[in-house]
Every structure is written in C-alpha cells, then in structure tokens.
NUDO-656785 format. One record per atom (N, C-alpha, C, O): z, y, x; chain; residue in three letters; atom name. Coordinates in steps of 0.2 Angstrom, whole numbers, plus 2048, in hexadecimal, padded with zeros to 3 digits. Layout:
N
[[Z, Y, X], 'A', 'ALA', 'CA']
...
This chain:
81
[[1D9, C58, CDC], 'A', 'UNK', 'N']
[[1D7, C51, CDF], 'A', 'UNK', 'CA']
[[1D1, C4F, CDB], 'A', 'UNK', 'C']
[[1D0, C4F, CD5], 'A', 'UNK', 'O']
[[1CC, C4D, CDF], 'A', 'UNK', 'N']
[[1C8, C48, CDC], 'A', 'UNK', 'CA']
[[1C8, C41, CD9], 'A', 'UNK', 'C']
[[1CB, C3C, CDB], 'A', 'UNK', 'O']
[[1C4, C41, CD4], 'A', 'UNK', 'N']
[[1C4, C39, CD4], 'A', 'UNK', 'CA']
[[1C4, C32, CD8], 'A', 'UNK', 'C']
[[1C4, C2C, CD6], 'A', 'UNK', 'O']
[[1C4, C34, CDC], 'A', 'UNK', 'N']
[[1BF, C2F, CE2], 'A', 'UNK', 'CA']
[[1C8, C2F, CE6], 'A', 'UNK', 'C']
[[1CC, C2A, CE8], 'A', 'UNK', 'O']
[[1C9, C34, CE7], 'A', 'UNK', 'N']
[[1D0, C34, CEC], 'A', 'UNK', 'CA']
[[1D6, C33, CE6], 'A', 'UNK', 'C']
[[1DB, C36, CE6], 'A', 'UNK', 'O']
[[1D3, C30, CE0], 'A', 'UNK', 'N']
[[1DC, C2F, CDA], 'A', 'UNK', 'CA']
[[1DA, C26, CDB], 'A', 'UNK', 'C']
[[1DE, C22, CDB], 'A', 'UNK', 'O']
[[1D3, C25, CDD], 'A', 'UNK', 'N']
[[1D3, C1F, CDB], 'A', 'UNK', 'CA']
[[1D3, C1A, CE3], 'A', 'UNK', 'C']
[[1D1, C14, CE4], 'A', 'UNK', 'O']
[[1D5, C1F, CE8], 'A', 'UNK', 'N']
[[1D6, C1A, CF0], 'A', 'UNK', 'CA']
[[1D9, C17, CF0], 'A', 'UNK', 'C']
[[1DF, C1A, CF0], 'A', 'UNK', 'O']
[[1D8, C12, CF0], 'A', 'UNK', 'N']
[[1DF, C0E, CF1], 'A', 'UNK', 'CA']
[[1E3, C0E, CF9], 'A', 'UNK', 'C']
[[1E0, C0E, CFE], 'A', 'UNK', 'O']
[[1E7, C0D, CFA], 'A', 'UNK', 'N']
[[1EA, C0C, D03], 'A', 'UNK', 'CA']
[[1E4, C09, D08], 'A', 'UNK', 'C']
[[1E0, C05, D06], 'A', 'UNK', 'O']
[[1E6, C0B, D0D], 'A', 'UNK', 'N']
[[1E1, C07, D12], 'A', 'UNK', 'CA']
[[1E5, C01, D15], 'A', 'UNK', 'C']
[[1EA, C02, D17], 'A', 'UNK', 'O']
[[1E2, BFD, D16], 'A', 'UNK', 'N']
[[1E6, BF7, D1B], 'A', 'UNK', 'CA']
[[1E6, BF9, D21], 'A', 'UNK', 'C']
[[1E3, BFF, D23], 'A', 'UNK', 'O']
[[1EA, BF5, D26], 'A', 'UNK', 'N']
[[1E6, BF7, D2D], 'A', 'UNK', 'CA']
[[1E1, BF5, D30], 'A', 'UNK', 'C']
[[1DE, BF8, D35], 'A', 'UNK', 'O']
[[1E1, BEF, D2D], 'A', 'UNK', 'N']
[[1D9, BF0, D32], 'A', 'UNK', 'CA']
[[1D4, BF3, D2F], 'A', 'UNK', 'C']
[[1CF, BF2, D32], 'A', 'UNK', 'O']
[[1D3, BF6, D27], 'A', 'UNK', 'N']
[[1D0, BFA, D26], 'A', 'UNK', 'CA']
[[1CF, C03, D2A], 'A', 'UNK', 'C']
[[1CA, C07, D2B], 'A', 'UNK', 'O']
[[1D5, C04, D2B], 'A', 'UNK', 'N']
[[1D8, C0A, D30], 'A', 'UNK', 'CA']
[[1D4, C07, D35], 'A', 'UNK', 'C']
[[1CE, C08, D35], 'A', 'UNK', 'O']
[[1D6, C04, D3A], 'A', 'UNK', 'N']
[[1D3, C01, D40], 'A', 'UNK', 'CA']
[[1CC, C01, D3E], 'A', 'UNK', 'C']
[[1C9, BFF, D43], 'A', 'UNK', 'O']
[[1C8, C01, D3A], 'A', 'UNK', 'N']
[[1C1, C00, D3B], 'A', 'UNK', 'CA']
[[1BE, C06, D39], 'A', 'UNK', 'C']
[[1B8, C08, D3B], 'A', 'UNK', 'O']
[[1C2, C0A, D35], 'A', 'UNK', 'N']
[[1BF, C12, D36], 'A', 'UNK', 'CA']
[[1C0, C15, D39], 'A', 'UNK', 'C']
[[1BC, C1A, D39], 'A', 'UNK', 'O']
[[1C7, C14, D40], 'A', 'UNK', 'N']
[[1C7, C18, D45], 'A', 'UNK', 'CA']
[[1C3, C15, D4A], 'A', 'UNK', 'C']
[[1C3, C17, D4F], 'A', 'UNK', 'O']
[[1C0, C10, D48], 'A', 'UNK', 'N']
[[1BA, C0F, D4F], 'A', 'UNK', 'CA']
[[1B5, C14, D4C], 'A', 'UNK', 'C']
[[1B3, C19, D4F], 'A', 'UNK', 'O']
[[1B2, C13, D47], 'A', 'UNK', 'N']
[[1AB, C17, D44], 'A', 'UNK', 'CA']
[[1AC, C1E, D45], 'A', 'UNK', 'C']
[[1A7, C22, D46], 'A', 'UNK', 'O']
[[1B4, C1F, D44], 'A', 'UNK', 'N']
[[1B6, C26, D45], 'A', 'UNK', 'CA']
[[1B1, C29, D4D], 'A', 'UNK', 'C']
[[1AD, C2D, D4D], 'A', 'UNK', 'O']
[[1B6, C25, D51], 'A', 'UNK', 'N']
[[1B8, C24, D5C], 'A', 'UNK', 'CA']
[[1AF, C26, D5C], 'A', 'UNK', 'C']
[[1AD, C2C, D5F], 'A', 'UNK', 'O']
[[1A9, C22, D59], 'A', 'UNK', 'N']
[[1A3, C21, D5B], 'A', 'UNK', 'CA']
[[1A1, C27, D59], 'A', 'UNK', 'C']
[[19F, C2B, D5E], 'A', 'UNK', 'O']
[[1A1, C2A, D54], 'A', 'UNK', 'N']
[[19F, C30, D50], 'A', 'UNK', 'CA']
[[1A0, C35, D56], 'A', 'UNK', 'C']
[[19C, C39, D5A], 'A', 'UNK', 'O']
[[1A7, C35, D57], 'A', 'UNK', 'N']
[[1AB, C3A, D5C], 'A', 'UNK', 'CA']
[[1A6, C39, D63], 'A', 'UNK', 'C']
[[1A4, C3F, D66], 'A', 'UNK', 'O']
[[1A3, C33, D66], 'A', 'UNK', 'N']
[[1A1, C32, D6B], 'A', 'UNK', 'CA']
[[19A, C34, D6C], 'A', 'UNK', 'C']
[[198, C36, D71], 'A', 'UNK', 'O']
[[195, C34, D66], 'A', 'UNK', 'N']
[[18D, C37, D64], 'A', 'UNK', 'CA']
[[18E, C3F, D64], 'A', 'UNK', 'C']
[[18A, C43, D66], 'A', 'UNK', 'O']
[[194, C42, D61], 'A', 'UNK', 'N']
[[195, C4B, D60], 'A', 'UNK', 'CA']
[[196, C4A, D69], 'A', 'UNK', 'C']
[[190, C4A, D6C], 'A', 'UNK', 'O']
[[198, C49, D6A], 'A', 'UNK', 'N']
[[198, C4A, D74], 'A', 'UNK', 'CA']
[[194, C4B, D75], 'A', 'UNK', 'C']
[[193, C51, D76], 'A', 'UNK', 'O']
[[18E, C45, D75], 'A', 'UNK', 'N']
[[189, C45, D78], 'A', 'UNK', 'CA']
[[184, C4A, D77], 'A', 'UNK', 'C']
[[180, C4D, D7B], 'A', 'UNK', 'O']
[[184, C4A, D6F], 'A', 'UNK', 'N']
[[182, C4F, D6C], 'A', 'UNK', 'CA']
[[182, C58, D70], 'A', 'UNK', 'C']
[[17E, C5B, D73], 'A', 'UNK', 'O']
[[189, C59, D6E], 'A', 'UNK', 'N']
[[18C, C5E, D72], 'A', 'UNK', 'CA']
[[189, C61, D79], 'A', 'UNK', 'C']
[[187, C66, D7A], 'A', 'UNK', 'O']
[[189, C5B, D7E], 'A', 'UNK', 'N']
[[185, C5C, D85], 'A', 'UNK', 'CA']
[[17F, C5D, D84], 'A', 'UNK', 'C']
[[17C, C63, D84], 'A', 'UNK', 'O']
[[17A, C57, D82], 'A', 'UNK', 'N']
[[174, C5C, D82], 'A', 'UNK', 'CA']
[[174, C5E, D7E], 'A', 'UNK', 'C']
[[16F, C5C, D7C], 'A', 'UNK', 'O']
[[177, C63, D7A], 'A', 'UNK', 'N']
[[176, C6B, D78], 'A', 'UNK', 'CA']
[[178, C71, D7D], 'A', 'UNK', 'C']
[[178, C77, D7C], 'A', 'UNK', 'O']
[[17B, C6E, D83], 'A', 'UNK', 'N']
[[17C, C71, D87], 'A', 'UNK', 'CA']
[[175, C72, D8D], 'A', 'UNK', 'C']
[[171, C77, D8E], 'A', 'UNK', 'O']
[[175, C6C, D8E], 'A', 'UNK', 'N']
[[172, C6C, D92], 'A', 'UNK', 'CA']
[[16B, C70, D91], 'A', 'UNK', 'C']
[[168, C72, D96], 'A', 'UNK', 'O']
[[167, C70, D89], 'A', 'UNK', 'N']
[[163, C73, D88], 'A', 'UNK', 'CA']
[[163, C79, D87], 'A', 'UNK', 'C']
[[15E, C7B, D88], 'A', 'UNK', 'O']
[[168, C7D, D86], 'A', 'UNK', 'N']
[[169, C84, D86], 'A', 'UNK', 'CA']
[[16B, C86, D8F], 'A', 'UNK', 'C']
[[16A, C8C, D91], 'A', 'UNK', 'O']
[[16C, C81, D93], 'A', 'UNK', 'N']
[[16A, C85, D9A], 'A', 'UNK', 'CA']
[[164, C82, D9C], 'A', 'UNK', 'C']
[[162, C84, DA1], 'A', 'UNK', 'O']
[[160, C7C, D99], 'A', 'UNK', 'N']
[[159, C7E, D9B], 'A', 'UNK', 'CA']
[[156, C83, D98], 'A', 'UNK', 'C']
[[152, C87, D9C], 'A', 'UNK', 'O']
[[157, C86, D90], 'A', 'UNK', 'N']
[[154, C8E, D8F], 'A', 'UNK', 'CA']
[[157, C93, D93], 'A', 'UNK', 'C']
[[154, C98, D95], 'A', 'UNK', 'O']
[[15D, C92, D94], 'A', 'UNK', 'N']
[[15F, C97, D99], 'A', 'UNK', 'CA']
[[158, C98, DA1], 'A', 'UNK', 'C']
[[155, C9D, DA3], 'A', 'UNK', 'O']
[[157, C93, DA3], 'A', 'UNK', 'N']
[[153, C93, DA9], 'A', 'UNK', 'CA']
[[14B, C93, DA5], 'A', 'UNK', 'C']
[[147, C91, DA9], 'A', 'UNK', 'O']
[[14A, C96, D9F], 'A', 'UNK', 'N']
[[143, C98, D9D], 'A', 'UNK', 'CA']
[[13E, C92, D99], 'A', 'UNK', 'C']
[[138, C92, D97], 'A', 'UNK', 'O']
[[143, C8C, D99], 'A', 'UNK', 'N']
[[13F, C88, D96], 'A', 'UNK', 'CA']
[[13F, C8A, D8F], 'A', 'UNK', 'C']
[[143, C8F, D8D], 'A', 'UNK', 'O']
[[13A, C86, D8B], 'A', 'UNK', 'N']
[[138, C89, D87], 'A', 'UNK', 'CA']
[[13C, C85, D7F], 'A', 'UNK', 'C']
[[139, C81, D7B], 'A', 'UNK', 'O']
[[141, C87, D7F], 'A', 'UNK', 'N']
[[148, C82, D79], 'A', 'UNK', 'CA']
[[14A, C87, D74], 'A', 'UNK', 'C']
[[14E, C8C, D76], 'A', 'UNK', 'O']
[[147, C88, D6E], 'A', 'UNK', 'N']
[[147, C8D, D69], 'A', 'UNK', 'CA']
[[14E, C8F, D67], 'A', 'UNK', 'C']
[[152, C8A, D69], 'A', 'UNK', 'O']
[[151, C93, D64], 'A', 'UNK', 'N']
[[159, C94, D63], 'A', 'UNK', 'CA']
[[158, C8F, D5C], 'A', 'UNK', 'C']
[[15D, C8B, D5A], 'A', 'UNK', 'O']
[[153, C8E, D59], 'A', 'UNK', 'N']
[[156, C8B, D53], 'A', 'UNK', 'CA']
[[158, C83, D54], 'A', 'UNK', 'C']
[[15B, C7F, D51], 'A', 'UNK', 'O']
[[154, C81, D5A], 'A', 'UNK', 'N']
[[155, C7A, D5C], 'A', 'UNK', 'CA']
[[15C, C78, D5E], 'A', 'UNK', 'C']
[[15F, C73, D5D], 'A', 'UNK', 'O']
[[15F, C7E, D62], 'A', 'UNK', 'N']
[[166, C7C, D62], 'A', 'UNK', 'CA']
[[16B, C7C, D5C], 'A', 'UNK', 'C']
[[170, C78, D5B], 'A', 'UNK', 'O']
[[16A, C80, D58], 'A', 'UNK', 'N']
[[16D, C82, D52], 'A', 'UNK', 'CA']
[[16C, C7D, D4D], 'A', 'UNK', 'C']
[[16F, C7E, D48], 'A', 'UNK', 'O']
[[169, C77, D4C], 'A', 'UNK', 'N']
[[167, C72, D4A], 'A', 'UNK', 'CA']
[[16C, C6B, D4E], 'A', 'UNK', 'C']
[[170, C66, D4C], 'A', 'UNK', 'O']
[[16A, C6D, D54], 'A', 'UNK', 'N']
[[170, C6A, D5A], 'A', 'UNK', 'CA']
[[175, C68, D56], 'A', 'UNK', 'C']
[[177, C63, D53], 'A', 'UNK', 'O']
[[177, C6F, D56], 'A', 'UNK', 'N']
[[17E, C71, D56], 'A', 'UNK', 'CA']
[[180, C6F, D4F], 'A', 'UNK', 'C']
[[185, C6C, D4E], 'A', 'UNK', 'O']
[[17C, C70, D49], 'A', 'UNK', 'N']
[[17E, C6F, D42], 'A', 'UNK', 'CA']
[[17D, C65, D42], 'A', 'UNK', 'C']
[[182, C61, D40], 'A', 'UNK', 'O']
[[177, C64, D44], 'A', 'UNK', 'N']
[[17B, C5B, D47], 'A', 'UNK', 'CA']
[[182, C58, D48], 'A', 'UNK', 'C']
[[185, C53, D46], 'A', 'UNK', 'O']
[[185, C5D, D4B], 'A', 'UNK', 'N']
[[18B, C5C, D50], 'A', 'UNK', 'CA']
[[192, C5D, D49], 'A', 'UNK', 'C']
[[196, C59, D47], 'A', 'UNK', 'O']
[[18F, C64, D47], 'A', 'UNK', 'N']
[[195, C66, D43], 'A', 'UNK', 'CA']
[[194, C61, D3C], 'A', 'UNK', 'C']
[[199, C61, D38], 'A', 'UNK', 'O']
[[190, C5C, D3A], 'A', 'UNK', 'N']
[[18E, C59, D33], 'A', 'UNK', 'CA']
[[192, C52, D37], 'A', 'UNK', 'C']
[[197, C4F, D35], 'A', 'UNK', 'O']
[[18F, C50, D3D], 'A', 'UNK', 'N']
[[195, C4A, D3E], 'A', 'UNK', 'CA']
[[19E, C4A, D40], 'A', 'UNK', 'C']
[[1A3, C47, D40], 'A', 'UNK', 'O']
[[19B, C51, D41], 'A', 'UNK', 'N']
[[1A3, C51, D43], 'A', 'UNK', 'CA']
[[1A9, C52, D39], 'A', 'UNK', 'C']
[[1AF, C50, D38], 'A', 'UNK', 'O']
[[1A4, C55, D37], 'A', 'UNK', 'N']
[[1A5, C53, D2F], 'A', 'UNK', 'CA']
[[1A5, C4C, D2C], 'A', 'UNK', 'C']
[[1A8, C4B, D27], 'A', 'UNK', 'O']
[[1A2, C48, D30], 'A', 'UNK', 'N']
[[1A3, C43, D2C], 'A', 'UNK', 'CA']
[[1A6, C3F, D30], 'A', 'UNK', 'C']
[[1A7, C3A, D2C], 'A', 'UNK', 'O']
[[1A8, C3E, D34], 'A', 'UNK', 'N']
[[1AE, C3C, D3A], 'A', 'UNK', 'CA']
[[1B6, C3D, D35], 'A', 'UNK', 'C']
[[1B9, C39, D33], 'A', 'UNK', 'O']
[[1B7, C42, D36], 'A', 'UNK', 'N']
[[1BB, C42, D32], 'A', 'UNK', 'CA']
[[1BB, C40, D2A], 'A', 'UNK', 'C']
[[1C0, C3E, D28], 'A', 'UNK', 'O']
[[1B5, C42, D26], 'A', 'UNK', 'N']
[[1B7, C3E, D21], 'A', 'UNK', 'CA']
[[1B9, C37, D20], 'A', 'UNK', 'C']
[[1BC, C34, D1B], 'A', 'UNK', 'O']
[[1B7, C35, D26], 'A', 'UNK', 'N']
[[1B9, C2C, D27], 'A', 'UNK', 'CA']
[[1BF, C2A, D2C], 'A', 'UNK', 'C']
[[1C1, C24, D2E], 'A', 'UNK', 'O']
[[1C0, C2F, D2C], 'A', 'UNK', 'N']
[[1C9, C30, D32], 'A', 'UNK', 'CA']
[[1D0, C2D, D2D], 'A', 'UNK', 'C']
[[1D3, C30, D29], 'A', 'UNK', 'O']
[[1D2, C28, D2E], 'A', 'UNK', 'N']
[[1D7, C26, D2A], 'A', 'UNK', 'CA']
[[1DF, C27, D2D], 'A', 'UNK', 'C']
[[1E4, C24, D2C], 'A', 'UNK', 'O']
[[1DD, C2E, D30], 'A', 'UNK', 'N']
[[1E3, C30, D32], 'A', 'UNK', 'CA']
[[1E2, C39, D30], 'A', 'UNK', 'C']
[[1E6, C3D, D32], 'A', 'UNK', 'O']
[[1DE, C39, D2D], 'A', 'UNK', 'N']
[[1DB, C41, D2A], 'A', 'UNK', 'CA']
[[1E0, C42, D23], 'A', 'UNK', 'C']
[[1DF, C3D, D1F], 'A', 'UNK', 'O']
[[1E4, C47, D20], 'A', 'UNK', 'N']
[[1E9, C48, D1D], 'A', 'UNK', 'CA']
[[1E3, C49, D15], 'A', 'UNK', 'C']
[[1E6, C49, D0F], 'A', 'UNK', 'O']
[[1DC, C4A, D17], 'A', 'UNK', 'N']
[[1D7, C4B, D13], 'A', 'UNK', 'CA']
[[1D4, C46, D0F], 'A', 'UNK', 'C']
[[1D2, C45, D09], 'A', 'UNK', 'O']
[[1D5, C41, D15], 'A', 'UNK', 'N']
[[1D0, C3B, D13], 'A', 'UNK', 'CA']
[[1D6, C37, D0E], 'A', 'UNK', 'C']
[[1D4, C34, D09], 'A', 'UNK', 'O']
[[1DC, C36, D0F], 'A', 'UNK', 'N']
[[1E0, C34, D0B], 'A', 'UNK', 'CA']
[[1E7, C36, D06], 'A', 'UNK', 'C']
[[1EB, C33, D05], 'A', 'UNK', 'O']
[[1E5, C3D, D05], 'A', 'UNK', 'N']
[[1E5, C3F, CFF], 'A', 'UNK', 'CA']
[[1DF, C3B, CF8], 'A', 'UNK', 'C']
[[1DF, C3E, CF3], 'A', 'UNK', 'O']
C-alpha cells in the first residue's frame, strides 16, 4: 500500500457522486476519441494521407484517459484501497 491510500479517508456520497460524473465525462471524451480514430483509419484506408503514428497516439490518448477514469472511479476496488 501506499502512503496516499493509508491516509484516504472514506468518501462521502456526494463526494462518490462527483467523481462518478468526472468519471461518466472522461468515459464520454474516450468515445469520441475512439470514433475518430476510427474514422481516420478508414480515411487511410481510402489513401488519404494519416500516418500509423498519428493513430497510435490516438490510441495512447484513449488508453492514458481511460487510465485516469478509473483512478478517479469510486467504485474501482483500486482507487479505495
């Protein structure tokens, strides 16, 4: 255990309720995120000019929020510990 998770103290609920919106939001920007990374990989598909690293950067956006969605999820068995 860390320092930081011996010294958390409980969350209230409307504490809980305000990280599960920050959480909901985060969750809703990876979406979007996600699509157009789709959508740019079938305009390379059709020859436009979308480097693989440009997705891959997409993609590592996607996975760093989806990382920190969860550290702020107060219903993650991680975040409260």
């Amino acid at each position: 255990m860390t320092a930081r998770a011996e010294t958390v103290a409980p969350l209230s609920t409307e504490t809980r309720q305000h990280l599960a919106t920050h959480r909901d939001e985060l969750q809703e920007i990876i979406g979007v995120i996600l699509t157009e990374q789709d959508e740019l990989r079938a305009d390379a598909l059709l020859g436009l000019p979308v480097p693989l690293d440009t997705l891959r950067l997409i993609r590592d956006a996607a996975d760093l929020l989806h990382i920190a969605s969860r550290r702020i999820d107060p219903n993650d068995q991680e975040t409260t510990r």
